[in-house]
C-alpha positions as CSV (number, residue, x, y, z in Angstrom):
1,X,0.0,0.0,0.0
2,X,3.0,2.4,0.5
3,X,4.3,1.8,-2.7
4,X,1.0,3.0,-4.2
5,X,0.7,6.1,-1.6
6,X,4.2,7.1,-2.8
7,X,3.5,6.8,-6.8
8,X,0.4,9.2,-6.1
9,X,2.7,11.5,-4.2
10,X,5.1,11.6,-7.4
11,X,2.7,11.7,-9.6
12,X,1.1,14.6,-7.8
13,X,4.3,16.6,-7.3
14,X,5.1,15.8,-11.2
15,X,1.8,17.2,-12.3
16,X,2.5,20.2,-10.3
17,X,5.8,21.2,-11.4
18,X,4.7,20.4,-15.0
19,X,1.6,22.7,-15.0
20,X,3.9,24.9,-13.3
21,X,6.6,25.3,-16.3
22,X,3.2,25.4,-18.6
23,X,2.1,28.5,-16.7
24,X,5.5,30.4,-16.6
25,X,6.2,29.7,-20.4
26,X,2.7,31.5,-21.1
27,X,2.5,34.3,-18.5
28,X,5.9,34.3,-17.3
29,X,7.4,33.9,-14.2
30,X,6.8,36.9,-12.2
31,X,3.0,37.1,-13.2
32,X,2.6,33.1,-12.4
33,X,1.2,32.8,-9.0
34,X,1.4,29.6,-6.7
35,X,-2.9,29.8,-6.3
36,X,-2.6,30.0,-10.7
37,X,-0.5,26.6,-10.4
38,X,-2.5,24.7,-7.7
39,X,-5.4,25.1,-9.9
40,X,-3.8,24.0,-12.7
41,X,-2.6,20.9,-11.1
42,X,-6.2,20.6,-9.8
43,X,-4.9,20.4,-5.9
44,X,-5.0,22.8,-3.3
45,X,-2.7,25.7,-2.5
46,X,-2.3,23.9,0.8
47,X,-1.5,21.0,-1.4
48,X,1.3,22.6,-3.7
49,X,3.1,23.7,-0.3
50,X,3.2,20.1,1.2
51,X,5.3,19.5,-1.9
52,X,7.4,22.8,-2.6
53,X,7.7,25.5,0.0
54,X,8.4,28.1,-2.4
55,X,7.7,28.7,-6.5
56,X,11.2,28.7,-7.0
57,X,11.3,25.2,-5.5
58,X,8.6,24.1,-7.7
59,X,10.7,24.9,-10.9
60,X,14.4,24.2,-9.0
61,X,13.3,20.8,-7.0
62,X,14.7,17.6,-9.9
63,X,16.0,14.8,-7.4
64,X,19.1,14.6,-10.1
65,X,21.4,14.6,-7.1
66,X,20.4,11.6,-5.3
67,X,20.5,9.7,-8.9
68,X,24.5,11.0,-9.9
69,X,25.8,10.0,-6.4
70,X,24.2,6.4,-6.5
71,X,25.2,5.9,-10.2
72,X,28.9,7.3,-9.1
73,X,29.1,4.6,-6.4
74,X,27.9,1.8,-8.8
75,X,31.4,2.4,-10.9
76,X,33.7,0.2,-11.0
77,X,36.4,0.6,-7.8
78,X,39.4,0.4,-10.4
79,X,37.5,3.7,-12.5
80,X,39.7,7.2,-11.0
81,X,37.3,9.8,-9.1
82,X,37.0,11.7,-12.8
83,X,36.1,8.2,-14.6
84,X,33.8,7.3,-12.2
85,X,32.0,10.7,-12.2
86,X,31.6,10.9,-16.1
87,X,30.5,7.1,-16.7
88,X,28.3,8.2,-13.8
89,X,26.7,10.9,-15.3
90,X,26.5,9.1,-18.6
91,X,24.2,6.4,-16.7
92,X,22.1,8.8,-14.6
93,X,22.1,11.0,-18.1
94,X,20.2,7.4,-19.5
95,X,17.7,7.7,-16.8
96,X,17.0,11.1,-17.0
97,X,16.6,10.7,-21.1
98,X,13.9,8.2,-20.7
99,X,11.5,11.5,-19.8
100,X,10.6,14.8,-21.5
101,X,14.5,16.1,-22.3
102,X,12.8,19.0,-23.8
103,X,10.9,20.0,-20.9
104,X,13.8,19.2,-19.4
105,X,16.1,21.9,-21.5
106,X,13.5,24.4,-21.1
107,X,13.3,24.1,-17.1
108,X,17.1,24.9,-17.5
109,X,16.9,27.3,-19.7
110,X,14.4,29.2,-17.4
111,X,16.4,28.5,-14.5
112,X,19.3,30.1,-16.4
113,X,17.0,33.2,-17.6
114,X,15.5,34.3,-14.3
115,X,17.8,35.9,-12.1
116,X,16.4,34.5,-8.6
117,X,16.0,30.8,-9.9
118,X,19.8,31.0,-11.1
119,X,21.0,32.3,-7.6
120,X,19.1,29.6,-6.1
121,X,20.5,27.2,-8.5
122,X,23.7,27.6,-7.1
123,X,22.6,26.2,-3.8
124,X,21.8,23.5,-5.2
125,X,25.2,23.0,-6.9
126,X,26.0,22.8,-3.4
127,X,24.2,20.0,-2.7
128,X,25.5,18.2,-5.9
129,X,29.1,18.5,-4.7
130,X,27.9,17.4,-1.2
131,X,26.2,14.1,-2.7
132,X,29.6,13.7,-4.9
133,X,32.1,14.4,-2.4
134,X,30.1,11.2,0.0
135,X,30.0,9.4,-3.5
136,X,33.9,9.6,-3.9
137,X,34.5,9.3,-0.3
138,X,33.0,6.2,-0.3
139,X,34.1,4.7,-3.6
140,X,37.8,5.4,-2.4
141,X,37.2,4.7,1.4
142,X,38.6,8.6,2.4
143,X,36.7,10.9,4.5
144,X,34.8,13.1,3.0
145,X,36.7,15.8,4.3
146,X,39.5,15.0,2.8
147,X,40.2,17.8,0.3
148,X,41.3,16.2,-2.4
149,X,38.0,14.4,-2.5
150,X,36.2,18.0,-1.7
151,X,38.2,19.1,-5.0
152,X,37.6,16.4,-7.0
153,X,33.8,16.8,-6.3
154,X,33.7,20.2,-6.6
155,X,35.2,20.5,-10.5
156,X,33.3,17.4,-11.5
157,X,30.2,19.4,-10.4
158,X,31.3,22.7,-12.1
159,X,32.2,20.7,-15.2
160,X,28.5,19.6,-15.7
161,X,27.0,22.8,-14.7
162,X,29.3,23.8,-17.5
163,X,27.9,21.4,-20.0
164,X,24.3,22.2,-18.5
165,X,24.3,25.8,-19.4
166,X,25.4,25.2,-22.8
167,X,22.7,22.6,-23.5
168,X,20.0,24.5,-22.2
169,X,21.5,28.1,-24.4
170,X,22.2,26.5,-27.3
171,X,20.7,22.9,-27.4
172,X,22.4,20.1,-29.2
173,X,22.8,16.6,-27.2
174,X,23.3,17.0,-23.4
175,X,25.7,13.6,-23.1
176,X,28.1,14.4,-25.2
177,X,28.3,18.2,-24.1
178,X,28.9,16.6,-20.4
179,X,31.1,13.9,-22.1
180,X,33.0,16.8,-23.5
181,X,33.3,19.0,-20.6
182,X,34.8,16.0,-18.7
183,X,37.8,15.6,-21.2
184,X,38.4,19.2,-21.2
185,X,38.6,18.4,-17.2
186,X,40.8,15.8,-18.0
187,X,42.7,17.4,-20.2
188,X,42.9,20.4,-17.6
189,X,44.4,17.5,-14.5
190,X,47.2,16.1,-17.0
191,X,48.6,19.6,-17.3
192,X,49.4,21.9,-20.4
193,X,49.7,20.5,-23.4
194,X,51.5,21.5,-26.3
């Protein structure tokens, strides 16, 4: 029975987010309102807030995260921190491709575009290199203080917000942008070339 209380509750927080990002594309995000959305998503405001405390969390809130981190510690134990992280992303990237990538682009690209959503975007890059940094730690059995592991985390993370950006400006294939920032990373750790 919990199983099928927790599908609702995902179905209902997906239906609001969506309806959300339906409403901002046609009025904007300023003139959306929270009430405008719950009505939408034919639930109550009371409804919405049990699910997102704020508007911003309704268009920020992905639960990407969670899904790097656990494919990062499914790599293999021989892969380097930098291996592991870009095969990782290349799985969770499968995942994530499996639903609406354009909705997906666009929810970046508004993110990107609206000044208060991109400052609290960079929380949650925050929370990415946290998730990453207990990945590594526990794929290489450090702490996850140690600072090599806190660096390591911390460029993997700005190498896909990289990536990220560039998918949702100019569009193309999201993979192999990520793919690509990753080499430039690695290209950046083996020092100058000539």
């Amino acid at each position: 029975m919990s199983g099928l209380r927790e599908l609702k509750k995902e179905r209902t927080r997906e239906a609001i987010q969506r309806e959300a990002l339906r409403l901002i594309a046609i009025r904007g995000y300023e003139a959306t309102t929270c009430e405008q959305i719950a009505a939408a998503a034919e639930v109550a405001p009371a409804t919405l807030f049990r699910y997102f405390a704020t508007k911003e969390d309704i268009v920020l809130q992905d639960g990407y995260d969670p899904l790097i981190a656990d494919a990062v510690r499914a790599r293999p134990a021989r892969e380097s921190s930098l291996t592991a992280v870009r095969r990782g992303l290349a799985d969770a990237l499968a995942v994530v491709y499996q639903g609406d990538v354009e909705a997906i682009r666009q929810r970046t690209a508004l993110i990107l575009s609206v000044p208060g959503l991109r400052a609290r975007s960079r929380e949650q890059q925050d929370s990415l290199v946290t998730h990453l940094t207990r990945a590594l730690a526990e794929r290489s059995g450090r702490s996850d203080t140690d600072m090599g592991i806190e660096v390591a985390a911390s460029a993997c993370a700005a190498a896909l917000e990289v990536a990220v950006a560039r998918w949702a400006r100019d569009s193309g294939d999201l993979p192999s942008l990520v793919d690509a920032a990753f080499v430039a990373l690695g290209r950046l750790t083996r020092g100058p070339h000539r």
